[in-house]
N, C-alpha and C positions, 0 to 999 in steps of 0.2 A: 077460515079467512082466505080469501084469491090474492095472492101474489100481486096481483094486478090492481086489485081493488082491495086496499087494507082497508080494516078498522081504525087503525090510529099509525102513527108515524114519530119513530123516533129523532132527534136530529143532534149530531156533535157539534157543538160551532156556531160561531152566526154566520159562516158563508150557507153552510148547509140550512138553517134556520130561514135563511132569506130567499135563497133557493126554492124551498117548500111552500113558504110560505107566498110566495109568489106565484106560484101552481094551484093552491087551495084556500080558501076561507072560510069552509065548511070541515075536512076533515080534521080531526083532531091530531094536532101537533106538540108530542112532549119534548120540550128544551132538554137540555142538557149544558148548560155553562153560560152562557151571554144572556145579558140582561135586555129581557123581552120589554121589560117597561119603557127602558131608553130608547131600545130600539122603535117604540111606536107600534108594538108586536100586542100589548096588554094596557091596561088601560090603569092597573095598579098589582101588586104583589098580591094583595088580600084576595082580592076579584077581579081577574082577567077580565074577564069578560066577551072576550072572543076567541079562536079557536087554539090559542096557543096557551097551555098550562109548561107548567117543568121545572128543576132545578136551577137556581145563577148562583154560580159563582163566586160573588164579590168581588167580582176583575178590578174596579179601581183599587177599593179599599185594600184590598191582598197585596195588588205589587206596590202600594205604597207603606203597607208593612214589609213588604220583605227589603225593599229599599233601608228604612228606620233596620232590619234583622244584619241585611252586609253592613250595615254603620256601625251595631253593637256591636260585630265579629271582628271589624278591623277597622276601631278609630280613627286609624291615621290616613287612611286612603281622603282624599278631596277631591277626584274628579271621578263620578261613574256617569257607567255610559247605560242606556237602557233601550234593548233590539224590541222595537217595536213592528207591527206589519204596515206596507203601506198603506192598505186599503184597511181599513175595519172603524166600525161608529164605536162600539161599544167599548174600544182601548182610548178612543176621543176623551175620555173618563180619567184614565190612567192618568193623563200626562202633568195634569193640573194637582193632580193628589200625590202622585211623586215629587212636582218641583216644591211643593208646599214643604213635605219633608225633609227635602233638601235645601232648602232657606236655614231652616229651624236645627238642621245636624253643620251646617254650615259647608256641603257638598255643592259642586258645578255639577247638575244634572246634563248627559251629550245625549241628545234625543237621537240615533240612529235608526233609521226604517227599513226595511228591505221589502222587494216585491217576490219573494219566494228562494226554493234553494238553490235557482242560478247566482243569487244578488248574496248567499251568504256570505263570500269569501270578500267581494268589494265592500260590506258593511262591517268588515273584521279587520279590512285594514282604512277603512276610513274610523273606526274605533283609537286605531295605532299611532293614525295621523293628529288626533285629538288630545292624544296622550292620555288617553283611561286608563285607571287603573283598577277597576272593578266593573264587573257587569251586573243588571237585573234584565233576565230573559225575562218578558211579560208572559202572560196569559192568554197564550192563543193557540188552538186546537194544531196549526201547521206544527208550530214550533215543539208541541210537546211530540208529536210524529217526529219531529225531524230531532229531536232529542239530544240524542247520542254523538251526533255527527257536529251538531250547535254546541256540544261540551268540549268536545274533541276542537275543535277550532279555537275554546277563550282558551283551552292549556297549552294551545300550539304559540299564543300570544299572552300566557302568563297572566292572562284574566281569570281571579277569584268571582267564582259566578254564583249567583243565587237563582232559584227556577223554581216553579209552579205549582210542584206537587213532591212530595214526600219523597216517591219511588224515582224521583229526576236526578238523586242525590246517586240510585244506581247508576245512571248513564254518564257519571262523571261530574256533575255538575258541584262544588265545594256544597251550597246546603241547599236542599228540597225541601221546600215551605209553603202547605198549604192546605185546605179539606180534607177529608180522608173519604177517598177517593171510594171505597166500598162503603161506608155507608151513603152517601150520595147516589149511586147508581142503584143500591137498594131504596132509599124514596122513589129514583124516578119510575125503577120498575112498581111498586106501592101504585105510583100513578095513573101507570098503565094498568094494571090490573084493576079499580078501580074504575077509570074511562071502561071498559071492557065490563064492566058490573055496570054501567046505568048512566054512571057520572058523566057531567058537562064540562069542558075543560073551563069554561067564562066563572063556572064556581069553583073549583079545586085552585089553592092558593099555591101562586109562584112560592119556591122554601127555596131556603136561603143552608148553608153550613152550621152545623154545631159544633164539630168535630174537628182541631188540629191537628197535624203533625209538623213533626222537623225532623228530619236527618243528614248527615252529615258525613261525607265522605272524606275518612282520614288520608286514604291514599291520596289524591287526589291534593287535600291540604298538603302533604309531605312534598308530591312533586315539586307546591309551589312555592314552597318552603315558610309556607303560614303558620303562626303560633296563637292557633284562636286562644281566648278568654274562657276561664272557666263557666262562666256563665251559659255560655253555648250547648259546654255538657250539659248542663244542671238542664235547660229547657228542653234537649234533645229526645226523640225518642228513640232514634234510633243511629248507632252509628257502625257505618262500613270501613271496614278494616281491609 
């Protein structure tokens, strides 16, 4: 394969996804996380039908589980706050599935946005000025990059925070909640390997997660001096000590 002229094209992200997909309509483009259907990228999950195949995420439905996940951890909280990006279609999803949630847990859901990691520290005390008392970092490719530095900031402001992915619970986040992250990039590789045997990406079907995880950073708990619910442990699988 030339460097220059691939066979196929992986992409993290819908910036990156739009990006690509903006440059080509013929070469074959494997997702990785954002929903190509919403996005107007595929024509359905079964059969794309055009040149984008890949992995999503479940971006709405996930952070309005893990919204429902910090409610079961800590009853008593009533306002969270949830760091969304400015720009992105496919977290447009999110916002409506979270507040439903939050109706129904009887939670004030604080929509806060940021335009990247100049904007973190003014959406962390515009969080402050709202008076949150819990965060859900959504699902979005910057924010699991910028990770560590996004955990580091809710325990600098005594926000028990929920995030994206399992291994987010390492970066300090109180619980990491979501797909399991290697068997997902083993489909997408499947994928690719596949396109690269013969396959069309308009037939190869968008897949979706089978796979959960939870974990649970005690440290993290202790700083904020949280006393989750045993129920936590029982679902966990894994917890950092």
């Amino acid at each position: 394969m030339n460097a220059t002229k691939p066979d196929a094209i992986i992409t993290i992200g819908e910036d990156a996804l739009r990006a690509v997909k903006k440059a080509t309509s013929t070469l074959p483009i494997v997702s990785f996380g954002p929903d190509s259907v919403a996005l107007g990228f595929a024509a359905s999950l079964a059969r794309p039908g055009g040149n984008v195949t890949g992995v999503a995420s479940l971006t709405a439905e996930l952070d309005a589980k893990r919204l429902h996940m910090l409610y079961e951890a800590m009853p008593g909280v009533r306002r969270v706050a949830g760091l969304f990006p400015a720009r992105s279609t496919s977290l447009n999803a999110s916002e409506p599935e979270m507040r439903r949630v939050a109706a129904a847990s009887g939670i004030e859901l604080i929509v806060v946005t940021v335009d990247g990691p100049d904007d973190y520290k003014a959406g962390f005390a515009r969080m402050r000025a709202s008076a949150a008392e819990a965060l859900v970092i959504t699902s979005y490719a910057q924010f699991n990059r910028d990770m560590e530095a996004l955990a580091t900031l809710a325990l600098s402001q005594r926000l028990p925070t929920v995030c994206p992915w399992a291994d987010n619970a390492e970066d300090g986040c109180l619980l990491g909640y979501g797909p399991n992250f290697s068997a997902l990039r083993g489909r997408l590789v499947e994928q690719v390997v596949r396109i690269f045997g013969g396959a069309m990406p308009a037939d190869l079907p968008i897949e979706q997660p089978a796979v959960f995880e939870l974990a649970v950073n005690l440290k993290t708990a202790k700083a904020l001096g949280v006393t989750l619910p045993e129920l936590i442990f029982v679902l966990a699988d894994e917890l950092i000590e």
